[in-house]
C-alpha positions in Angstrom: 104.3 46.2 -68.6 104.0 49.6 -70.8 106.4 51.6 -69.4 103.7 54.9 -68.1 102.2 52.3 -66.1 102.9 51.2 -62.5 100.0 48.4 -61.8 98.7 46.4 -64.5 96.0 44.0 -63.6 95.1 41.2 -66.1 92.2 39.3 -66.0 92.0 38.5 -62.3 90.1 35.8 -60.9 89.7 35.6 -57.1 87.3 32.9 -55.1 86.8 32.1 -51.3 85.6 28.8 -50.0 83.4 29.1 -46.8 82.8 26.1 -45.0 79.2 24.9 -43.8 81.1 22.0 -40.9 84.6 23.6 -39.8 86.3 21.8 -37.3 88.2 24.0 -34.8 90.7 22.6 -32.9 92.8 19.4 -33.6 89.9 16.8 -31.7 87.6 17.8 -34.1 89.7 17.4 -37.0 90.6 14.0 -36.1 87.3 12.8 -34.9 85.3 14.3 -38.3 88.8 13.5 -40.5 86.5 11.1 -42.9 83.3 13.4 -43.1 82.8 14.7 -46.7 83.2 18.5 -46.1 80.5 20.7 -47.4 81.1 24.2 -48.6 80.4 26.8 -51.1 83.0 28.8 -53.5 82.3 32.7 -53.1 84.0 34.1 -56.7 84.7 37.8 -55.4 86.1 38.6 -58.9 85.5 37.7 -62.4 88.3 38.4 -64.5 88.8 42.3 -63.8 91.5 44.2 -66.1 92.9 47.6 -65.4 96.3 50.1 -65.5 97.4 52.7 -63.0 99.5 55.0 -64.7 102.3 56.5 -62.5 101.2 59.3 -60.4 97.8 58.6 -61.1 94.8 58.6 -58.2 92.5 56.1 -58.4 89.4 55.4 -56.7 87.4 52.1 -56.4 83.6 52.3 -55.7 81.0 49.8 -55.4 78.6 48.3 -52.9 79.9 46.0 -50.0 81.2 42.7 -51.0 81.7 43.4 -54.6 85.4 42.8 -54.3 87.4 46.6 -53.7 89.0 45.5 -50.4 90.0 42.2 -52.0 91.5 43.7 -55.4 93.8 46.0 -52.9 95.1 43.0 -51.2 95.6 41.1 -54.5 97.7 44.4 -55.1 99.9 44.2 -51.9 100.5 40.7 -52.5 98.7 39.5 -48.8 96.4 37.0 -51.2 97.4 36.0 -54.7 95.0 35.6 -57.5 93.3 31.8 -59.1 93.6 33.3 -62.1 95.4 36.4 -64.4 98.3 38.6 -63.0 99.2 41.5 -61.3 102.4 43.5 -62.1 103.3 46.1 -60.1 106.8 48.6 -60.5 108.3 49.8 -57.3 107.9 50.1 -53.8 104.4 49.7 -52.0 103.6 51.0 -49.0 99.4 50.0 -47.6 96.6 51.5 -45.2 94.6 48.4 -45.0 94.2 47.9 -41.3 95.9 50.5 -39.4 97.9 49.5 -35.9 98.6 46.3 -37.7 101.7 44.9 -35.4 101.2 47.3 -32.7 101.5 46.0 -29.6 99.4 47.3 -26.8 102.2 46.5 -23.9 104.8 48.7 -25.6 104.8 52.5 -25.6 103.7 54.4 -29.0 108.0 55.1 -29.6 108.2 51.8 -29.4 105.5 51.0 -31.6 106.8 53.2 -34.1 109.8 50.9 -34.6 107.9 48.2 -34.5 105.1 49.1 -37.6 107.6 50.9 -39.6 109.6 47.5 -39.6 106.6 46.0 -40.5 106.5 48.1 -43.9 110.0 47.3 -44.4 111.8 50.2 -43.2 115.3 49.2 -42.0 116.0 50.9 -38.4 118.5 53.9 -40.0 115.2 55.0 -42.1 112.8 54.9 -39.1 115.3 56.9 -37.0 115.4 59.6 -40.0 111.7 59.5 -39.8 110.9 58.8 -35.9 110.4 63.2 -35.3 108.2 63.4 -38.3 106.4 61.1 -37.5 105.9 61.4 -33.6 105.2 65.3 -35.1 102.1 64.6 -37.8 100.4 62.3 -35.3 100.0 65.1 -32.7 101.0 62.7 -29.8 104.2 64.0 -28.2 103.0 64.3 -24.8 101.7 61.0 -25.1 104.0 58.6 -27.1 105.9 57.6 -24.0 102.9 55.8 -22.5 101.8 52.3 -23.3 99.6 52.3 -26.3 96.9 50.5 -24.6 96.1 53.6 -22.6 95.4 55.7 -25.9 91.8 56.2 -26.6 90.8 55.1 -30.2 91.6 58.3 -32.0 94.8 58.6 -30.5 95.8 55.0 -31.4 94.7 55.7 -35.3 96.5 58.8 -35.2 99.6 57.0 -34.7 99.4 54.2 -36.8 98.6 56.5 -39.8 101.1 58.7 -38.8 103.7 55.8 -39.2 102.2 54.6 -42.0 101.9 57.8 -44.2 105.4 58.7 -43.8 106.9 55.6 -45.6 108.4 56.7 -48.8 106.6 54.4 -51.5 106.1 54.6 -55.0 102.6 53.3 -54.5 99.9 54.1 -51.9 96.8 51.3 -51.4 94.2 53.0 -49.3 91.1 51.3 -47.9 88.5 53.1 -46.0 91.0 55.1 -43.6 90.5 58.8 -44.0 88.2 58.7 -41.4 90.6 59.0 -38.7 91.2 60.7 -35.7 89.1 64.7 -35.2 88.1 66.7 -38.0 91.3 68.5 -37.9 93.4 65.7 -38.3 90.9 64.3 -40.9 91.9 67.3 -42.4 95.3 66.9 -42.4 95.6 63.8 -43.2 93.5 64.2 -46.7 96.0 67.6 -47.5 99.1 64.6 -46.7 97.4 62.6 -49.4 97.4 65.4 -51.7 101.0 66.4 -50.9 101.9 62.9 -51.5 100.2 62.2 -55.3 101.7 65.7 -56.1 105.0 64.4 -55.3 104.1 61.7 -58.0 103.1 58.9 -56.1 100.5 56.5 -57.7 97.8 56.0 -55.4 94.7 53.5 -55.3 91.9 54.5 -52.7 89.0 52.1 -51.7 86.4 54.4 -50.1 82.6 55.2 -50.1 83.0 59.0 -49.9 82.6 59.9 -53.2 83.0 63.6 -52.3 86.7 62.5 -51.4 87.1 60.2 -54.3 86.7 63.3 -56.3 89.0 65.9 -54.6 91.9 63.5 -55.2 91.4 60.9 -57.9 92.1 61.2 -61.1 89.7 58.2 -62.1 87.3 56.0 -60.3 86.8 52.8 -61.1 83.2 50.8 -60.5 83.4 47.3 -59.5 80.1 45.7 -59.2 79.5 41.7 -58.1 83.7 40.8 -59.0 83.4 42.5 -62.5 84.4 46.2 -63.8 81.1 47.8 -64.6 82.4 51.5 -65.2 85.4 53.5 -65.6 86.4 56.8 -66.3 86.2 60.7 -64.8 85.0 60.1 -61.4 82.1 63.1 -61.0 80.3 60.7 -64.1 81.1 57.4 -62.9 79.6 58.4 -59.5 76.6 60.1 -61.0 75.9 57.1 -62.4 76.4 54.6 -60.1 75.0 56.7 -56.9 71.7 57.0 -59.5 72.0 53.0 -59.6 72.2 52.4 -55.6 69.0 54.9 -55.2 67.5 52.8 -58.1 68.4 50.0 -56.0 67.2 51.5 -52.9 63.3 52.3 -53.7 63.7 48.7 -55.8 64.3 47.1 -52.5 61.7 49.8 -50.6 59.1 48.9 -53.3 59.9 45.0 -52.8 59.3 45.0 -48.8 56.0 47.3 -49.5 55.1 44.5 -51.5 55.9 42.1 -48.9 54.4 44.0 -46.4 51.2 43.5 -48.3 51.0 40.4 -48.5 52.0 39.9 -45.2 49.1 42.1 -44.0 46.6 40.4 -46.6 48.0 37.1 -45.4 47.3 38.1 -41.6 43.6 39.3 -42.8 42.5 36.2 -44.7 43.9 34.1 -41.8 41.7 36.3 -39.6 38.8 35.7 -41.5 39.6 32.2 -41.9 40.0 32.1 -37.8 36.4 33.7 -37.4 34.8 31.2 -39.6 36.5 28.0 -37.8 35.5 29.8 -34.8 31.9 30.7 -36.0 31.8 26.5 -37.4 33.1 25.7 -34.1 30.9 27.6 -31.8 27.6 27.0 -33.8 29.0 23.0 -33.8 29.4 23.1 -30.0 26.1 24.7 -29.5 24.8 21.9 -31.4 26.1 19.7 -29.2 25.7 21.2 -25.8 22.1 21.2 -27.1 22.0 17.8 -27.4 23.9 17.2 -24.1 21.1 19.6 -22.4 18.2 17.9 -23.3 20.0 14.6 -22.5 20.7 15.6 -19.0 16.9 17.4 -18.6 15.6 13.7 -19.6 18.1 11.7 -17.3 16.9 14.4 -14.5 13.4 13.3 -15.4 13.8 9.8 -15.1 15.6 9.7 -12.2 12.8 11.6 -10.4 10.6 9.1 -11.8 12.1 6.8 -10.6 12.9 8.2 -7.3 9.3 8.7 -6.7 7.9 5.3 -7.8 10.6 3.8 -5.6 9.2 5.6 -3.1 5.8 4.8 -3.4 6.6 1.3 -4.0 8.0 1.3 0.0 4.9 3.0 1.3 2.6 0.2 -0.4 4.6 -2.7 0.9 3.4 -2.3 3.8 0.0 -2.3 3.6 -0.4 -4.2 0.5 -1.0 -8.1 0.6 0.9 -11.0 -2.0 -1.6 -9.4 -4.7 -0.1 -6.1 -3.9 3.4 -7.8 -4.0 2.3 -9.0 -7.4 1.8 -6.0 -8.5 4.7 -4.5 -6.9 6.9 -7.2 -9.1 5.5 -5.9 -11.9 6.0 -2.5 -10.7 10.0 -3.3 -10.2 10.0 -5.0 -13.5 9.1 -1.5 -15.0 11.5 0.0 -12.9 14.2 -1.9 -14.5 12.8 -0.6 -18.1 13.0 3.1 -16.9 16.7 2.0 -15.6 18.1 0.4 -19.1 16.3 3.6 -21.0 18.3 5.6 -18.3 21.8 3.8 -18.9 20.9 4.2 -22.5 20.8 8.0 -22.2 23.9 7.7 -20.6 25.5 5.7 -23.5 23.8 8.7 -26.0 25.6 11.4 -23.6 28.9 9.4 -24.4 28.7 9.5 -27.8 27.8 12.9 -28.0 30.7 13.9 -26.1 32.9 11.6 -28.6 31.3 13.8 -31.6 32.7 17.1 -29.7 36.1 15.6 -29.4 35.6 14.5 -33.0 34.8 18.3 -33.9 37.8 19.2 -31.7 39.8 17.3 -34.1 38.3 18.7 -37.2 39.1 22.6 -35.9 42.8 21.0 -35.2 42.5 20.0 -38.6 41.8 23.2 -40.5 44.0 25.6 -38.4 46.8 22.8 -40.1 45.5 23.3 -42.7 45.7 27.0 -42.5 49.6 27.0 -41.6 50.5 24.8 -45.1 48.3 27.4 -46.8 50.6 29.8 -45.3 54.0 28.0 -45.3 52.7 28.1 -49.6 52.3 32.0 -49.2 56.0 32.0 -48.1 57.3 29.8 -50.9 55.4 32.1 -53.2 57.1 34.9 -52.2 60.6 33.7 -52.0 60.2 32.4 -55.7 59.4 35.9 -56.7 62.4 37.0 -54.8 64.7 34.2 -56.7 63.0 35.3 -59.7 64.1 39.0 -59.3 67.9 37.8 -58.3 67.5 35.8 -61.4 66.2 38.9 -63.3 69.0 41.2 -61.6 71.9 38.3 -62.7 70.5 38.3 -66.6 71.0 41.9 -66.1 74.4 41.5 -65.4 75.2 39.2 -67.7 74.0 41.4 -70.6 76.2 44.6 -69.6 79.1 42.5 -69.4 78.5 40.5 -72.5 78.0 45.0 -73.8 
């Protein structure tokens, strides 16, 4: 390690597995101990590289997930890297998680004990620092009482309190500044300043550029696990706030797009609707047509029918064996006029089997009409692949600058 420097980070590689079947107790575990587990590796860094000279401010920037939080526990040795090393000189005192260790049973003096041991203060230390601390956090009235009775801001008051007043050559910040009222915010920011005057290095994870800028010396841009810019932290953020709003009307220009599409999607399925529905009726009417003039001529024959039944009884009985002849005769037509009637019948069936048949058909193109527009999705998540893909060329060209 050069001897200016207090944190040298070489070539770091850092990955996560994430699990798609995780078992959660021992049952499962033993139940699902031969299933071939499936999972994906998340590489949060690429191989970053950077120094931290000694009483130097640093910021790191970028978007969520792009690995800041991750590099600063790398740095307090709470994950170590897969690949590359870290060397660090002297003592390191964090702000990852404030209240880490507090417990909510215990008053806040106790507490105090309690998280200052947790950054490796030995009891005589804490006791030299108990006032100052109790003092800066604004809680005096207050740090008799169990902690669980503190509202919020009280209880990050505290643990910052405790936390800023361990003497360390090195101070990792992540996204804390925000605590308490805005006078405390206040003073808490004019600590920080106090402290890197004093000479200690710090290294501050944050997306207030504004404060970035007030009390770094550098910032450093980490985008997708790789270093994409570093340097003076007024251009670094001029540059990579111009990126996000790049970014921003990128992604506000995409979902336009989408939302076009959708909305032509949802007309051309309307107009396909209307013309089913205009096929359907006009086949429907077709058939109710047919099933009209079906019934009109059953009606027809059956008063036929009726009537010549009827005046076949008034004959009989004043008709003699010729009469009866003819009446035979009569009946025999009668039986004609009943098969043409069952026949009419038998044409009424099969008319209703053709409007359960163009039932089917309609059942058949609105299926039709949902894999037409299952392929409109497909469509458009290709284009979105294709722009990740576009977007990880992209990336791969500035690093290979």
């Amino acid at each position: 390690m050069k001897e200016e420097n207090v944190i040298e980070v070489h070539d770091v590689y850092k990955k996560f597995r994430n699990y798609y079947d995780r078992s959660h107790n021992l049952k499962e575990r033993m139940i699902h101990l031969n299933r071939n587990k499936k999972y994906d590796d998340n590489q949060v860094l690429r191989g970053i590289s950077f120094d931290v000279r000694k009483g130097e401010a640093v910021g790191l920037i970028g978007r969520n997930g792009c690995g800041k939080s991750t590099t600063l526990k790398l740095l307090t040795k709470i994950i170590y890297p897969d690949q590359g090393n870290i060397e660090i000189k002297g003592r390191v005192s964090s702000l990852l998680e404030l209240g880490a260790g507090f417990h909510p049973d215990l008053s806040g003096f106790e507490n105090i004990y309690l998280n200052a041991a947790v950054f490796g203060l030995t009891r005589k230390e804490i006791d030299q620092r108990v006032d100052d601390i109790i003092r800066f956090s604004e809680l005096k009235d207050y740090i008799n009482n169990p902690i669980r009775t503190y509202s919020s801001g009280m209880y990050m008051k505290l643990a910052f309190s405790v936390a800023i007043n361990v003497e360390a050559d090195i101070l990792l910040i992540d996204e804390i500044l925000g605590v308490g009222d805005v006078s405390f915010q206040k003073k808490c920011f004019e600590k920080l300043v106090e402290i890197k005057d004093k000479g200690t290095t710090i290294v501050i994870v944050s997306h207030s550029t504004d404060q970035i800028e007030r009390i770094c010396d550098r910032s450093i841009w980490i985008e997708e696990g790789v270093i994409k810019m570093m340097g003076e932290p007024k251009d670094i953020h001029r540059f990579y706030l111009e990126t996000m709003e790049q970014r921003r009307l990128a992604r506000k220009e995409l979902e336009k797009q989408e939302l076009e599409e959708k909305k032509k999607a949802e007309e051309e399925k309307q107009n396909r609707e209307e013309r089913r529905k205009k096929k359907t009726e006009k086949s429907l009417g077709d058939i109710d047509e047919k099933l009209k003039q079906e019934f009109d001529k059953q009606e027809e024959l059956r008063q036929s029918l009726e009537e010549r039944i009827q005046d076949r009884e008034n004959r009989k009985k004043a008709e003699n064996f010729e009469m009866n002849r003819k009446i035979f005769e009569e009946v025999l037509n009668d039986k004609k006029i009943e098969i043409e009637y069952l026949n009419s019948v038998i044409r009424q069936k099969e008319h209703e089997k053709e409007r359960v048949a163009s039932a089917k058909d309609d059942e058949i193109m609105r299926l039709e009409d949902v894999i037409l527009e299952k392929d409109a999705e497909i469509n458009r998540l290709n284009k979105i692949i294709a722009q990740k893909d576009e977007q990880i060329k992209k990336l791969l060209e500035d690093l290979a600058n």
